[in-house]
Every structure is written in C-alpha cells, then in structure tokens.
C-alpha positions in Angstrom: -13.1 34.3 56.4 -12.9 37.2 58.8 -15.2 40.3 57.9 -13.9 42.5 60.9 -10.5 44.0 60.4 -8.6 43.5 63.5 -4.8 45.4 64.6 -2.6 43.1 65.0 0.6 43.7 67.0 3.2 41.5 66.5 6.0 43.1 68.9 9.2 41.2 68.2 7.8 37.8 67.2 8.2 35.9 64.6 6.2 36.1 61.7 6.1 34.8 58.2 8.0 31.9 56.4 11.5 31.6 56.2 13.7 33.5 54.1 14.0 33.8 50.4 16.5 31.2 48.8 19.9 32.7 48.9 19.5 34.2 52.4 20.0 33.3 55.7 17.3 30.8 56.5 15.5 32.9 59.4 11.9 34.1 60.1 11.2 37.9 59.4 10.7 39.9 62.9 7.5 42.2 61.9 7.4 45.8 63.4 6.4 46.9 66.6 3.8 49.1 65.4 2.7 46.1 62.7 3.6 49.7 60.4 1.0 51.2 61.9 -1.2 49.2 59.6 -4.9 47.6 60.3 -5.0 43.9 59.0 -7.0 40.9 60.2 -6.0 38.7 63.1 -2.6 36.0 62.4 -1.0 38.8 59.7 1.4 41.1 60.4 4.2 43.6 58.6 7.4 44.8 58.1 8.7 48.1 56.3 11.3 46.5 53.4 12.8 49.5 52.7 11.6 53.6 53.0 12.1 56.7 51.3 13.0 54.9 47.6 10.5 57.8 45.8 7.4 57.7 44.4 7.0 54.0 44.2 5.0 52.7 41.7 4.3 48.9 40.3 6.8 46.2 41.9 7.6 42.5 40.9 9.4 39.7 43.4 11.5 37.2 41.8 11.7 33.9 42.8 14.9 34.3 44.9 13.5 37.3 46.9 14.9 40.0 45.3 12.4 42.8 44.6 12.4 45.5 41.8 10.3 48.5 42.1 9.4 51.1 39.0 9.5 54.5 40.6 8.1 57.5 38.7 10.6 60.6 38.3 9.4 62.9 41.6 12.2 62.8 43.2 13.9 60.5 40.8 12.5 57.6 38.8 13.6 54.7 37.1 13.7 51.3 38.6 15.0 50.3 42.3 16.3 46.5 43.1 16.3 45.7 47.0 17.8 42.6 48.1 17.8 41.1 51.6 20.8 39.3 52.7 20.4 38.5 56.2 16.9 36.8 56.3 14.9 39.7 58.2 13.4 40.8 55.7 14.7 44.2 55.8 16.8 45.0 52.2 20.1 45.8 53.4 21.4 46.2 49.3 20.1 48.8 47.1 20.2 49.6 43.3 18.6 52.2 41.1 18.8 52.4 37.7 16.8 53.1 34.2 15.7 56.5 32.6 15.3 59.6 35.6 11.6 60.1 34.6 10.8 56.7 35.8 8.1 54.7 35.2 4.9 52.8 36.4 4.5 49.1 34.9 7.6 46.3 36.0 8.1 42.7 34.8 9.7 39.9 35.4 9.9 36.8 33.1 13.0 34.5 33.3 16.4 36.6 33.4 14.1 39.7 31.4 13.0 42.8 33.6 10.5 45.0 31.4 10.0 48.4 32.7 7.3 50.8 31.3 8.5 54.5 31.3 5.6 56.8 29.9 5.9 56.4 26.4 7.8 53.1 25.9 8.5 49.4 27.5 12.5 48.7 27.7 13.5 45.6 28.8 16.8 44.8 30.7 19.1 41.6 30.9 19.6 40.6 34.8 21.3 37.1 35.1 20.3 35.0 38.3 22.1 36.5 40.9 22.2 39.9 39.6 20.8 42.9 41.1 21.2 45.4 38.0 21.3 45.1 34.3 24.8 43.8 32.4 23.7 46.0 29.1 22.2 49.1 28.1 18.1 48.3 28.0 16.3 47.0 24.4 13.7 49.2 23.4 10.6 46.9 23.1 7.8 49.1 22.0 9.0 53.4 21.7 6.7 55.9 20.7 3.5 55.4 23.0 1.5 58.2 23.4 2.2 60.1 26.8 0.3 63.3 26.4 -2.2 64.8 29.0 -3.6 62.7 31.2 -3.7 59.0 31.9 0.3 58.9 30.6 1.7 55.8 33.2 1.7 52.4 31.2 0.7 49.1 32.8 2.5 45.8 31.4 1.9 42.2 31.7 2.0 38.9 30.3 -0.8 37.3 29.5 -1.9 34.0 27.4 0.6 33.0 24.5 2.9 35.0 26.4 2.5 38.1 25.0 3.0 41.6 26.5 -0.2 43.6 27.2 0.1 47.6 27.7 -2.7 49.9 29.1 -2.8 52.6 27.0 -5.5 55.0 29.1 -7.4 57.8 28.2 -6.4 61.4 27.5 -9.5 62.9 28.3 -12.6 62.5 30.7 -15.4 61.4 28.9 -14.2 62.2 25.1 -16.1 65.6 25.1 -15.3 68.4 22.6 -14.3 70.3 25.6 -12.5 68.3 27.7 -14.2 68.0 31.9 -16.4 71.3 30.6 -19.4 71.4 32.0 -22.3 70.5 29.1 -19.8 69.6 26.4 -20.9 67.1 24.4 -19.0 63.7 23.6 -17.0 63.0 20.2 -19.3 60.4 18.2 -17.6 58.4 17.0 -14.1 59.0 20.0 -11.7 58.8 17.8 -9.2 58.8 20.6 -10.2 55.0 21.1 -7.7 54.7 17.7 -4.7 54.7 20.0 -5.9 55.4 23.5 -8.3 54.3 26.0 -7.3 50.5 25.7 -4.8 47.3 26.2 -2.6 45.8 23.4 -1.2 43.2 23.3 3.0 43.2 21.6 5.7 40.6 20.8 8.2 40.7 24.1 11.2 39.8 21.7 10.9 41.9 18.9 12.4 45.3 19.0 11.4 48.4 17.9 8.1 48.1 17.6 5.3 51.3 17.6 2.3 51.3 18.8 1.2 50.6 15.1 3.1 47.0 15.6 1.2 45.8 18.4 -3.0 44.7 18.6 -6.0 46.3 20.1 -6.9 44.1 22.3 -10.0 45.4 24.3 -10.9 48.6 24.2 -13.7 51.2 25.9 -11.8 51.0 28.8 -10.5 54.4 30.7 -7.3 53.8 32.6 -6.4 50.1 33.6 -3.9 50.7 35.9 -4.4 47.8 37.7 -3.2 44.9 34.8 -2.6 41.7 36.2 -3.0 37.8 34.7 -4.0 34.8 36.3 -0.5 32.4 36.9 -3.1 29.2 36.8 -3.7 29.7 33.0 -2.2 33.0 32.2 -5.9 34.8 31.4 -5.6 38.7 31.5 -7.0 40.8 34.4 -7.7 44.1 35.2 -9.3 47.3 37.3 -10.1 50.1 35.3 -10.4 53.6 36.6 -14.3 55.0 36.1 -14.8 58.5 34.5 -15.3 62.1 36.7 -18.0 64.7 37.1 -21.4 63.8 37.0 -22.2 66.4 39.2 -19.8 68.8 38.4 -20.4 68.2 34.5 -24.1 67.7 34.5 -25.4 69.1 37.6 -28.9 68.7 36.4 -29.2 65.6 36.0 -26.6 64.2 38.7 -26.8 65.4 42.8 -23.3 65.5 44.3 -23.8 62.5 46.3 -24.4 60.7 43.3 -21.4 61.9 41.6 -19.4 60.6 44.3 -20.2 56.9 44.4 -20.5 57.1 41.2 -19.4 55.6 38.2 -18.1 52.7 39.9 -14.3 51.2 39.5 -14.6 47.9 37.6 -12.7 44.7 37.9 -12.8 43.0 34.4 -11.4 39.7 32.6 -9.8 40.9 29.5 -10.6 38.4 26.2 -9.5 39.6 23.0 -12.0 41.7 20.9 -13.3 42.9 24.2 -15.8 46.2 24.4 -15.9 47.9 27.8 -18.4 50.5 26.2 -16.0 54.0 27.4 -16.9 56.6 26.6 -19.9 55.9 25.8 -21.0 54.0 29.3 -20.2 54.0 32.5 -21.1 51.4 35.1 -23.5 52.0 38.2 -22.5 49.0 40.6 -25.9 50.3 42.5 -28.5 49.3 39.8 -25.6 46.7 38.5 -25.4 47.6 34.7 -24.0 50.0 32.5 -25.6 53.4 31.9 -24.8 55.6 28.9 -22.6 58.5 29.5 -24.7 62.4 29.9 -22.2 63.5 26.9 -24.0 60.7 24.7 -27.7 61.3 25.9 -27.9 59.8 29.0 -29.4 61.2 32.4 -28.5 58.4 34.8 -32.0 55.8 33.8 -30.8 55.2 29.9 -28.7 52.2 29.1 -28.9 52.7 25.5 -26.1 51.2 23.4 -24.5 50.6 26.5 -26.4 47.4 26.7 -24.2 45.6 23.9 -21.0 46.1 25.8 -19.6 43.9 28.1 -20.6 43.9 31.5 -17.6 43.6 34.4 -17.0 41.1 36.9 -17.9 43.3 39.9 -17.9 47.3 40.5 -16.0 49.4 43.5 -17.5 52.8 44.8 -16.5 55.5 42.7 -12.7 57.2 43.1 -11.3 54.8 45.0 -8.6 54.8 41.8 -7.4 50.6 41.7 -3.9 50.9 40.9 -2.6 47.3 41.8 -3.6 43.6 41.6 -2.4 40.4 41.9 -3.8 36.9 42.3 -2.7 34.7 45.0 -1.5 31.5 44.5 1.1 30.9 47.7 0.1 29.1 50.6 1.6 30.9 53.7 -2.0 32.8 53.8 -5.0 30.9 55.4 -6.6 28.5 52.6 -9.4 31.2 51.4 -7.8 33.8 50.1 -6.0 31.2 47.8 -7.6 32.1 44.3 -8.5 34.9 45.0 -7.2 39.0 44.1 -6.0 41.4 46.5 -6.3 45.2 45.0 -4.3 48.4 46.1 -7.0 51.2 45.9 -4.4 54.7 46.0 -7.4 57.1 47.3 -9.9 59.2 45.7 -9.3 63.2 45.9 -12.9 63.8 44.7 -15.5 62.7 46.6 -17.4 65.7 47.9 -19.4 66.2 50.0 -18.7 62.5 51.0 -15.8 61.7 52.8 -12.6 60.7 50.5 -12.4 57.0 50.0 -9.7 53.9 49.0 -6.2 53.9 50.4 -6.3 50.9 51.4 -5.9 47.2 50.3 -8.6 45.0 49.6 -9.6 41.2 48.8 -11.7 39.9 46.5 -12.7 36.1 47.1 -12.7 33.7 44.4 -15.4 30.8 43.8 -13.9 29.0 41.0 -12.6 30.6 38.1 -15.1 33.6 39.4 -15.0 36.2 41.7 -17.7 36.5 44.4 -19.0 39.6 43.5 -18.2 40.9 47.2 -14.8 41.8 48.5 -13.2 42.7 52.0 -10.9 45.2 53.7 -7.4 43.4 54.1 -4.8 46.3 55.1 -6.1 49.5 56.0 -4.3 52.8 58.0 -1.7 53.4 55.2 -3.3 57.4 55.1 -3.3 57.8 58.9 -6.1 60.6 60.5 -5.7 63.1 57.3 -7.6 60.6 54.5 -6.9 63.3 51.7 -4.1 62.9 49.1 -2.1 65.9 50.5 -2.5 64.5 53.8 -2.1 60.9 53.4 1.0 59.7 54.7 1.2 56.6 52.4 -0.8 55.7 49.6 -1.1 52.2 48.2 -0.3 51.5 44.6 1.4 48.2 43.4 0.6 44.7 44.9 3.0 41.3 44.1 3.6 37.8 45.9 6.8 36.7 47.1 8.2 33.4 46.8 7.2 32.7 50.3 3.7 33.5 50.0 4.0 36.6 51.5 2.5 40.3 49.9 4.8 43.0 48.8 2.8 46.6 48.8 4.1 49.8 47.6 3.9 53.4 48.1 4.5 56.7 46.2 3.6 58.8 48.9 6.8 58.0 51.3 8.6 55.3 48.8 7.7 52.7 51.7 7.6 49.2 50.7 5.8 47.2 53.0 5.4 43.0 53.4 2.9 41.2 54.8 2.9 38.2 56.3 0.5 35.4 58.2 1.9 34.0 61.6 -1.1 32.1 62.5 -3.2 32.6 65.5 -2.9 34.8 68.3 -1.6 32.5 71.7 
C-alpha cells in the first residue's frame, strides 16, 4: 500500500460505486477541490451535506440513508440525510431528539440508539423512514455526566449487547484534580462508575447504570468504541491522560509531555484492566509506566506490569474520536480488515507543533493489527492546525453500503464521503 499521501483532484469525474438502493442508480460526481482534502492516489470526496452543527458519531444504513448525533452547540440531537438523486449530495433533511444532543448513534434493524450525555434512547424508524413514528424509549437514564469526559460512546458488541463508554471525570484521579504535585486517590474510587465500558440489555427499559456490567475498566475516555462486523469482538481508542510536564515538571521535560502518554487502540474482553490511573502507556519504550501521582518518574512500571498491554500506541493528544473496521470492497484489497480512525486534534502539545486532525489507517494481518498505521485523509484543519483555527475537525468514521467512508465534523457540521475510483488515466 501507498505510504505517500498524494492530492487527488477528481474535477467532474466519476467516482465511487453506484448509488445507494432506493436512489437513482448513478455514480457520485466528487468535488472539484476533492474538499480540499489530501488522500492517496484513486480516492476522492464529496461534501454530503454542511453546516448540520457540531457533528459528532454517525451510522449509514444499508439503504444509504445516514444519521448523524450532533451535540447541542448550535443545536443537538440527531440529523437523518437522505440522497434521492444518486449524487451523493442529501437533498432531504431531518433533525430530531433532545436539543442538548449527543455523541454515540446506532443502528441495528429498524432501532436507532442515540447517546445524549447522561442516557441511551432508542427510536423506532421503519425501512423507509427518515424520522422516528414514537416518542424515544429510555434504554439506560441516569449516567453520570458531570465534569469532564461527559459524551457517551455506544455499540454492539458479542451477544449483542450494548456497550457504553463511561470516561473519566478527572485527569489522573488526584486529590486535586490537574494540580500540579497532587497525589492520586489509592484505591480511585471513581473507577466504581466512571473510567470504563459496560456492557446493557438493548431491550430492557429503564435501566441505571447499576443495571448494566463493568466490562473493562482502567480506561480514560474511549471515545472511539467500535466492534468487529466479522465476529462482533469489541474495539476501541482510548484518550491518554494530560500533564506530565505541566503536573510534574521535575520529572517530565515539555517535549516529553507532549508525545506523551500515548493514545491506545485496544480489543476490549470482558474483565479487562487497562491499568488508568494508575499507568499510562509510553508507545516509545512500548509498555506501560506507572503514573507520577502513584510513584512513578517515567522508568517505573510497577503494578503497571499486570495490566493489560494495548494493541498499538498513537503520539500523545492526537484525541481518537472515531473508528470503524472495513469490511466493503469498493477500496483496494489492503485496507480490507483493517481500521480507519478519526484523530479530532490535540490543543496541547507545546512546544511541539499541535497534532491529529486527520484520518488514519491501521492495517490488519489477520485478526491483528500491524502495529504501524498510515495517513489516509489529511487537510481537514487547513494552514491554522490549532483547535480555534481548524476549519474542520474529524470525529466519527462509518462505511456505507457501497463501500464508501462517511467522516464527520463538529467544527463546520460538514459530512464528507470518500470514495475509490481507481487509477489515475
């Protein structure tokens, strides 16, 4: 596969597979400008639909029709686009769902579960429907949504239950939260409800936090929750702690603190101990260090060396937000298998240049990743790589039924889709 990332310009070509079922059969036209993205030779993209809000998570179903949760900016809740002419532009347009919005979104069968803050509804959208018949059940209410870390991920996962990222409320766990020398809480009692996925029944109604299982823990903020299609195995990229240097500037140089911790992809298995807050991964040495708050200076691994090790590390701050597997076959045959991953952008890695908005791909060998990973769609920030000055800013990933990827932004509210046309002529 292709290392260097190459512009494509499509100009008014075709590219892509044909339509989703129910629309025109047609090839999408990509832009121009190929959205002014940077992707590697043959692919190519459109702009869905702009301006929706702060675009969050985003799931295609299989007749095209995507649904987008959008967090409460400038007005949340969940927007359906549908394209009925075949370009691949959505010409229809529904919002609905609470005005705080959400993050995590859902399909399975006629179902749509959307994960405002504190709770996972679930809505009743026949085939052919763009927007709920009924008022939404409550699945799970009650979720704790205070401080930081408050947007729920949801997915489905083996047995077909529903998995919710609960993430962190604090930093590290100190006594004194992102205070500079403050010890960590040992035992972290927040790990009782925090810091975490469970797992819930997707039919029952009702339920609290207290209803659903722990099912891995020690894990920050998994933002990125995603499973496997082939045999539904649970997924994830978890969001490393802050501060080294600004924390524990004696033991920690700036540089340092801003590759480090690392992001870390991980397979989720039930009982599963990530080691936060006690331990933090250094992709650099490749293992887990424990945490300054618990002893550590950066050389100690501690008890870190009973918890489970992830599948592969990102540069600090890049902040995963978004993953999916791909299983189409529209793309050239090596990405099959493997995950592509929305990285939003870091905001804090001085002195060192800020890092991530972009979309990367992580090759599969097997039923295991690599262990290295490649830039697939870059430029979404423009010249001003900074989160103020970003002009777009990935976040949720998802396949269509064409093979095609569906990326989302809550910078603009762009939704953009990528497709492969084959070679250059």
């Amino acid at each position: 596969m292709r290392s260097v990332i190459t512009a494509v310009t499509c100009g008014l070509v075709l590219c892509g597979s044909a339509a989703a079922q129910g629309a025109p059969q047609r090839q999408v036209a990509c832009r121009p400008d190929n959205a002014e993205l940077k992707l590697p030779a043959g692919f190519c993209a459109l702009i869905v639909a702009d301006s929706i809000g702060q675009a969050r998570q985003v799931a295609v179903r299989p007749n095209g029709d995507v649904f987008v949760a959008v967090s409460g900016r400038s007005g949340g809740g969940v927007v359906a686009l549908r394209d009925t002419t075949g370009d691949g532009i959505a010409d229809v347009r529904e919002r609905f769902g609470p005005g705080a919005g959400g993050n995590g979104i859902a399909v399975k069968g006629d179902w749509l579960y959307f994960a405002p803050n504190d709770a996972v509804v679930r809505y009743s959208i026949p085939a052919g429907a763009l927007k709920p018949t009924a008022p939404p059940d409550t699945i799970v209410a009650g979720l704790p949504a205070s401080r930081g870390h408050v947007a729920k991920s949801i997915a489905f996962g083996s047995g077909g239950a529903l998995y919710v990222n609960i993430g962190s409320q604090t930093n590290s766990c100190q006594e004194q939260d992102r205070q500079e020398g403050s010890p960590g809480r040992d035992p972290c009692t927040e790990l009782e409800t925090r810091g975490g996925i469970w797992g819930f029944d997707p039919d029952r109604k009702q339920q609290t936090e207290a209803d659903g299982k722990r099912y891995a823990t020690g894990l920050r903020n998994t933002v990125a929750l995603f499973s496997r299609p082939s045999d539904n195995q649970l997924f994830g990229l978890v969001h490393g702690r802050d501060g080294l240097f600004q924390q524990w500037g004696k033991l920690f140089t700036a540089e340092q603190s801003a590759e480090l911790p690392a992001e870390i992809f991980v397979h989720l298995d039930e009982g599963d101990d990530y080691g936060w807050p006690y331990c933090y991964y250094d992709h650099q040495q490749g293992k887990k260090m424990l945490n300054p708050e618990y002893g550590g200076d950066g050389k100690q691994t501690g008890r870190c060396e009973q918890k489970k090790a992830p599948l592969m590390g990102f540069p600090g701050h890049w902040a995963p937000n978004g993953g999916t597997f791909y299983t189409g076959s529209q793309f050239p045959a090596p990405y099959r298998g493997g995950v592509f991953v929305a990285f939003h952008g870091s905001w804090n890695r001085e002195p060192l240049a800020q890092q991530g908005y972009k979309v990367v791909f992580i090759p599969f060998e097997g039923a295991k990743p690599t262990g290295k990973y490649e830039t697939f769609a870059d430029g979404f920030a423009g010249t001003n790589v900074t989160p103020r000055g970003a002009l777009h800013r990935p976040v949720g990933v998802a396949q269509g039924p064409d093979g095609s990827l569906y990326v989302t932004d809550d910078q603009a509210g762009r939704i953009y889709r990528i497709v492969y046309r084959g070679a250059t002529r």
